[in-house]
N, C-alpha and C positions, 0 to 999 in steps of 0.2 A: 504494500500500500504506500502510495506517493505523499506525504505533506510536503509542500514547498513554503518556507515563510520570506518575505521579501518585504524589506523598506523602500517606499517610492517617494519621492519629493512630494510637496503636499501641490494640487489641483484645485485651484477656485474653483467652485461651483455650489450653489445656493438655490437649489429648485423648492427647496421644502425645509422642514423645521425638523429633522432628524436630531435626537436628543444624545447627549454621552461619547459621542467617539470621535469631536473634533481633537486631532494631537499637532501639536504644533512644533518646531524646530530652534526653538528660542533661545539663547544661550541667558546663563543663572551664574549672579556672583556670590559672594560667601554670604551667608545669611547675615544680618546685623541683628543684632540682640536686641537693642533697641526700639525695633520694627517687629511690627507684626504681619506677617506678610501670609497671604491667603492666594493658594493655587485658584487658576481656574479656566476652562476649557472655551476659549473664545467661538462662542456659537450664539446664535439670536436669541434662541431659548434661555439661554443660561445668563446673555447679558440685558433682555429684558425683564427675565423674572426674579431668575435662582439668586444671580449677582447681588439686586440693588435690596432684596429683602435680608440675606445676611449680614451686608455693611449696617442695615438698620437696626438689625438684633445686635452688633457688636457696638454700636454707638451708643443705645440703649445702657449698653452695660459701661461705658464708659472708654473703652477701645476705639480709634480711628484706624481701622486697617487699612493695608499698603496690597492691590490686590496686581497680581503678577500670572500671566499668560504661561500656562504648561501646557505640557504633553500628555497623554492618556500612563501610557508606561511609564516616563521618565517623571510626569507630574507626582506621582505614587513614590518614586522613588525619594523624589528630594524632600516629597512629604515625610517617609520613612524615616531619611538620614538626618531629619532635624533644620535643615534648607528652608522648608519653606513650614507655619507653625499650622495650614490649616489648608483644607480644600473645599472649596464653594458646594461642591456635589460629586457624590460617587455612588453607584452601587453600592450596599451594604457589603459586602462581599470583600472588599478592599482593604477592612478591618479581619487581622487573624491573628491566633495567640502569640505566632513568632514574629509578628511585626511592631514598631510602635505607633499604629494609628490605631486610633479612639472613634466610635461612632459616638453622634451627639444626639439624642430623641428629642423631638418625636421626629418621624420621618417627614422630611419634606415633599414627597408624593411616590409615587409606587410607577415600576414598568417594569420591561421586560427586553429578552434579547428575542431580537423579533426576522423572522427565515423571512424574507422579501424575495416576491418572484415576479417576475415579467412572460411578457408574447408566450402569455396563455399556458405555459409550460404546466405540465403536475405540481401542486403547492401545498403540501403537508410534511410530517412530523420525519417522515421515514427518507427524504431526501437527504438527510444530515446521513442517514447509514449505508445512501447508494455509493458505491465505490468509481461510479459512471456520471456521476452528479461533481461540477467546479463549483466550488465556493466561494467569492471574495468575502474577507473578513475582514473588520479592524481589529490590530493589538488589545490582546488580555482577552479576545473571544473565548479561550480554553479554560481561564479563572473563571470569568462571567458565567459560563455552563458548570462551572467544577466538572469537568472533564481531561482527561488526556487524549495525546492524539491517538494514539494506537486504540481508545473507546470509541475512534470515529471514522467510518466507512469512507466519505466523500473524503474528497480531496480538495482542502481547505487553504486557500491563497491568503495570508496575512499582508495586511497594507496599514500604513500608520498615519494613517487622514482620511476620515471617513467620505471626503469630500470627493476622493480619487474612486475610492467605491462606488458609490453610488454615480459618479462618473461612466465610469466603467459597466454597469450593470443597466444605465438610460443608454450609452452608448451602443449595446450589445453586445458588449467583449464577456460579459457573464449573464445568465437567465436568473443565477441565485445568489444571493448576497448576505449576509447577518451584519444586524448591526442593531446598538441599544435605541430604546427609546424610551420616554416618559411618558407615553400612551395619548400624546397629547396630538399628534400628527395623524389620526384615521384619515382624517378629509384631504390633506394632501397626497397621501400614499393613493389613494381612490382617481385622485386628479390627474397624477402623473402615470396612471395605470398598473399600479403596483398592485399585487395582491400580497398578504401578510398573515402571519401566522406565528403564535406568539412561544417560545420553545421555553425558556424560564424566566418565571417571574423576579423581581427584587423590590427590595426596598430601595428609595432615595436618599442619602443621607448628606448631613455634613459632618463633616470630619476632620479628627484636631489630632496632633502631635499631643503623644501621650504625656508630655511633658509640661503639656497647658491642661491637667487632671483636674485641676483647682476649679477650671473654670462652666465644667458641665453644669453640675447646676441651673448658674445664672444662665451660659447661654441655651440650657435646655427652656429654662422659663420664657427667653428673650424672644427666640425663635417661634415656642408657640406662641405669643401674643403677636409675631408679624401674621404667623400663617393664618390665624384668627382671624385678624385684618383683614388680609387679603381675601379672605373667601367673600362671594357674591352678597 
C-alpha cells in the first residue's frame, strides 16, 4: 500500500469558508516572556469569529494578546515548545498526556473531518478503505482521525494549505479530499458542488501552554460569557 506525504507551497484560493486547515509558512522569533502571544490559523472563519471573541475573553480578564499567524503542524509545535502561550482554535485532539497543551472549556463549537467529493463520484465512509481511491489531505489528517496509515486503504496525499486542496480537488486533479470543518460551510460545499460526508467528529477548542494552568479558570469563565454573547 502507497502513502505518499508531500509539502506544496501554499495556493491562494478562497471559494468557500472551509474551517481548520489553513497552514501557513511564517517564520517565529524566540518567544518574549513579556508577551502573550496566541497562534492562529489565518482563515475568514477564524478571523471573523474565533479570533476577535478570544482577544475579548482575554481583555476581559485583563491580558492584551499579541496574536501571530501559524501553521496547522508547526503552529502545534511552537504551541508545544512554549513559542507561542496559546492557540485561537484547535481540535480537541491537539491536547494529549505527553504534550504540554491544555484544552480550555467550554468548547467553542463542535465539527468534524469531513470526506468531500466531486463529479458525482461514490461518496461514503468506505472510500477512506479503497486502496483505488487518491486522497488529498491537509497535515495532522492521521491525528485528527487517531489513525495510522497502515489502518488506511486509500492512498492519502498530504498537503500543508488546505487552500492547495481544495484547489486541487475544484481543479480535478482529485475526486476526494479531507479536510476539517466547523460545520458551518453546508451551503457552500452544496454551491460549489461538493458532496460531504462527515468521518469524525471533534470538539472546538482553545488552547493554552500548560504553563498558563493558572489561568483556566478565569479564561474558562471569560470565554463562556463571549460565547453567550455571541449567540442569536
Amino acid at each position: 500500500m502507497l502513502f505518499r506525504r508531500y509539502l506544496m507551497l501554499p495556493v491562494s484560493f478562497s471559494v468557500f469558508s472551509l474551517f481548520f486547515a489553513l497552514f501557513s509558512t511564517n517564520s517565529y522569533g524566540a518567544h518574549e516572556d513579556k508577551k502573550y502571544i496566541i497562534g492562529y490559523i489565518n482563515h475568514p472563519r477564524v478571523n471573523a469569529f474565533y479570533k476577535p471573541l478570544i482577544q475579548r475573553a482575554y481583555e476581559d480578564i485583563g491580558i492584551t494578546p499579541i496574536f501571530e499567524e501559524v501553521g496547522g503542524e508547526r503552529g502545534l509545535r511552537l504551541l508545544n515548545q512554549g513559542m507561542t502561550d496559546a492557540d485561537v482554535i484547535r481540535y480537541d485532539v491537539a491536547s494529549q498526556q505527553d504534550n504540554n497543551i491544555l484544552i480550555v472549556e467550554p468548547a467553542l463549537s463542535h465539527g468534524a473531518s469531513y470526506l468531500l467529493c466531486m463529479r458525482k463520484v461514490k461518496c461514503d465512509k468506505s472510500i477512506i478503505d479503497d486502496p483505488n481511491s487518491a486522497i488529498a489531505a491537509t497535515t495532522r489528517f492521521f491525528d485528527n482521525m487517531k489513525a495510522k496509515p497502515s489502518e488506511l486503504a486509500a492512498n492519502i496525499f498530504e498537503f500543508d494549505d488546505f487552500h492547495h486542496v481544495i484547489s486541487l480537488l475544484l481543479n480535478g486533479r482529485f475526486n476526494y479530499a479531507i479536510l476539517p470543518s466547523d460545520n458551518s460551510e453546508h451551503e457552500e460545499f452544496k454551491r460549489a458542488g461538493i458532496e460531504y460526508v462527515p468521518l469524525v467528529e471533534h470538539a472546538l477548542v482553545h488552547v493554552i501552554h500548560k504553563k498558563h494552568e493558572h489561568l483556566l479558570d478565569k479564561l474558562s469563565q471569560a470565554i463562556a460569557k463571549q460565547l453567550n454573547e455571541a449567540r442569536p
